[in-house]
N, C-alpha and C positions, 0 to 999 in steps of 0.2 A: 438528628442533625438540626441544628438553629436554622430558623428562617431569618432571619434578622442580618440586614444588609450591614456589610463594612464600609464604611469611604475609605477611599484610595486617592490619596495627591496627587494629582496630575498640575504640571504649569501647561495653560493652554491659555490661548490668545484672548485679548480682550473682550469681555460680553459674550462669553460663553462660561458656562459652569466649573469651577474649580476642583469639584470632588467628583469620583465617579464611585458608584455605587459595586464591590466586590460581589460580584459572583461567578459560579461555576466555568461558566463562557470565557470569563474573562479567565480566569485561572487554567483552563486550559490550553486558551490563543495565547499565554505569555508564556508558561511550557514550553509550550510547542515554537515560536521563536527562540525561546533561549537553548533550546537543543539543537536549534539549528544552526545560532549561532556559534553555540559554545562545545558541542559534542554531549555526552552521557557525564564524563566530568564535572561539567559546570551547570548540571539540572539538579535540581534538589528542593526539597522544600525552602529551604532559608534563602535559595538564589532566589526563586517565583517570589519570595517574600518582600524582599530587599529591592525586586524590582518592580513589583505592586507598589511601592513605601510601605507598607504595614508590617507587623509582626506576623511572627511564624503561627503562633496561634490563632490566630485571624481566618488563616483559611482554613482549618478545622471546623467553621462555622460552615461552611460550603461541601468541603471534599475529606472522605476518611482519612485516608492516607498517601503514598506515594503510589501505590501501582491502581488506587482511585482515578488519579490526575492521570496515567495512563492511560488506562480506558477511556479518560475522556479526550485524550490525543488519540487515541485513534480513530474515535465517533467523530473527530473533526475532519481526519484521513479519507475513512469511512464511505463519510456524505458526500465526495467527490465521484463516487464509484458509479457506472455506467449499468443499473439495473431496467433501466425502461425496454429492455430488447425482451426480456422474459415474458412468456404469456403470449406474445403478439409476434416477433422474429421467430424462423427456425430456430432450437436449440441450440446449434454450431455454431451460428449468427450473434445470438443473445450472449450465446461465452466468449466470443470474438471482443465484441463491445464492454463486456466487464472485465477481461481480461487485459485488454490497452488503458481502459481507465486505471484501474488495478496500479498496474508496473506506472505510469504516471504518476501518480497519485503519490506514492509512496519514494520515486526517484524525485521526486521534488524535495523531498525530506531526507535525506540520504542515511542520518543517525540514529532516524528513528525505526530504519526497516529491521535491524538486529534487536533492538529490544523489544518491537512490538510482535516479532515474528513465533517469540515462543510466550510472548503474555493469556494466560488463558484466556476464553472470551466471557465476557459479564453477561449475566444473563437479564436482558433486557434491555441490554444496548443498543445501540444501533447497527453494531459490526451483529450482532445475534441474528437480529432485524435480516441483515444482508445476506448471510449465509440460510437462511430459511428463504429466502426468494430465492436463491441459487441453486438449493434443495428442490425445491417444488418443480422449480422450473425443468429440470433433470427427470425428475422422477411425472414428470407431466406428460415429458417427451419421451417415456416409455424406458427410460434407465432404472435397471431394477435397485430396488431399497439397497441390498446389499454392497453394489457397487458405487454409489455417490460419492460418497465419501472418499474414497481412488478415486474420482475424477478432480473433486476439486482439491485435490493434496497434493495429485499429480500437478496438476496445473501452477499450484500455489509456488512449488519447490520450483518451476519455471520459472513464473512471474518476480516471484523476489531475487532470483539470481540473475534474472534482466534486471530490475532495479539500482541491483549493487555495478551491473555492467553499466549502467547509465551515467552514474557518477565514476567511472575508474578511466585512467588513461585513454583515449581514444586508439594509442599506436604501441598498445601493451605487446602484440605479437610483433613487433618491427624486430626480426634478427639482427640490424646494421651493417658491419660488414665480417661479420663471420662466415669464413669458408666455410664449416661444419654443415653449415646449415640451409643449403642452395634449395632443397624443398621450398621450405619457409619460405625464404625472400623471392620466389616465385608466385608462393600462395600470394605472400603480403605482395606485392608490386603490382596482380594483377586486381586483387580486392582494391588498392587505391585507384587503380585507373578506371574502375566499373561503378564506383561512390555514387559521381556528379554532386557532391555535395553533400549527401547523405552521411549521416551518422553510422558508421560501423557497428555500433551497438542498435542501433534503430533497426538498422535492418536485420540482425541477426536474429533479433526478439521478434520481426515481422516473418522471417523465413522460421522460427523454430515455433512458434503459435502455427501456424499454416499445418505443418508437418504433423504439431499434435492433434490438432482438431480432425485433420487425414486419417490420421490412426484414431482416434477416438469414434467416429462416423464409420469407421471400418468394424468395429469391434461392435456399435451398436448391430448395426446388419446385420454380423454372425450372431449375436444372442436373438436375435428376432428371428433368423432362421431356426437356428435350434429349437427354439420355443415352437415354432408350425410344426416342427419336423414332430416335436412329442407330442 
């Protein structure tokens, strides 16, 4: 890969710099906007291109390919992530905090959580980086090797389906006025009166984390008993 910078045309206001110097950073912060503006459709190399002003081969001097520039959207994701509890919080504590970053992080990008969700991870990235703190941090707190991995997949298949709940209708289960369905618009009518405010998805994501960390602190226990018992 060339080290050798590209200019990129920006119009910017008087007595500042006309050209900005292509790289990696940059090519994945305009990525990462134009999928947010545009969905998975209107991402591509030629669009990042077009909207750098440079050619499409320009960024070949920076990034391989297209699921390159992914990984580097997601190290941008990533670096958002709430790792400082590991090492230092209880285990439950430390997953609490990576996991609300987590679904943040990624409900802020709403396009980006179906493609990034089954991108392998790069080795050496930063997302590698974070899942190796995540690992230790588990297996610190007395989670045996074989099981980690069910913890944080368990978790993960949570966290992205809060994500996608972040950005979907707020009043998706509103029955309206269907007789069929007097359950429902009892559930729903009393879930609206107990909000104050509160996001529906906010708190379902805050009561369904609570319940798995409950079950997960439950299970550690039992292996920690079993283990005295043998």
């Amino acid at each position: 890969m060339s080290g050798r910078g590209t200019n990129v045309q920006h119009h910017r206001a008087a007595g500042r710099p006309s050209v900005a110097v292509l790289s990696r950073g940059l090519i994945f912060e305009t990525a990462l906007r134009l999928l947010d503006e545009r969905g998975e459709n209107g991402f591509g190399m030629r669009e990042i291109a077009r909207a750098l002003g440079v050619r499409p081969s320009a960024l070949y001097n920076h990034v391989r390919s297209k699921e390159d520039v992914l990984d580097g959207i997601r190290d941008l994701i990533v670096a958002r992530f709430d790792l400082s509890g590991f090492g230092v919080l209880p285990w439950d504590e430390a997953l609490a905090q990576w996991a609300r970053s987590y679904m943040g992080s990624f409900a802020a990008h709403p396009p980006t959580i179906a493609m990034l969700a089954v991108q392998p991870v790069a080795q050496g990235s930063r997302t590698s980086l974070m899942y190796e703190a995540v690992t230790a941090g588990l297996m610190d707190a007395g989670w045996p090797a074989d099981r980690v991995f069910e913890v944080i997949v368990g978790l993960e298949s949570f966290i992205i389906g809060s994500a996608f709940d972040q950005a979907a209708p707020q009043d998706m289960f509103d029955p309206s006025d269907d007789a069929g369905l007097s359950a429902m618009r009892r559930a729903y009518d009393a879930r609206e009166q107990s909000l104050e405010g509160e996001r529906p998805s906010s708190r379902a994501f805050e009561r369904g984390l609570r319940v798995m960390l409950s079950g997960l602190r439950a299970e550690l226990a039992q292996l920690n008993r079993d283990t005295d018992a043998d």
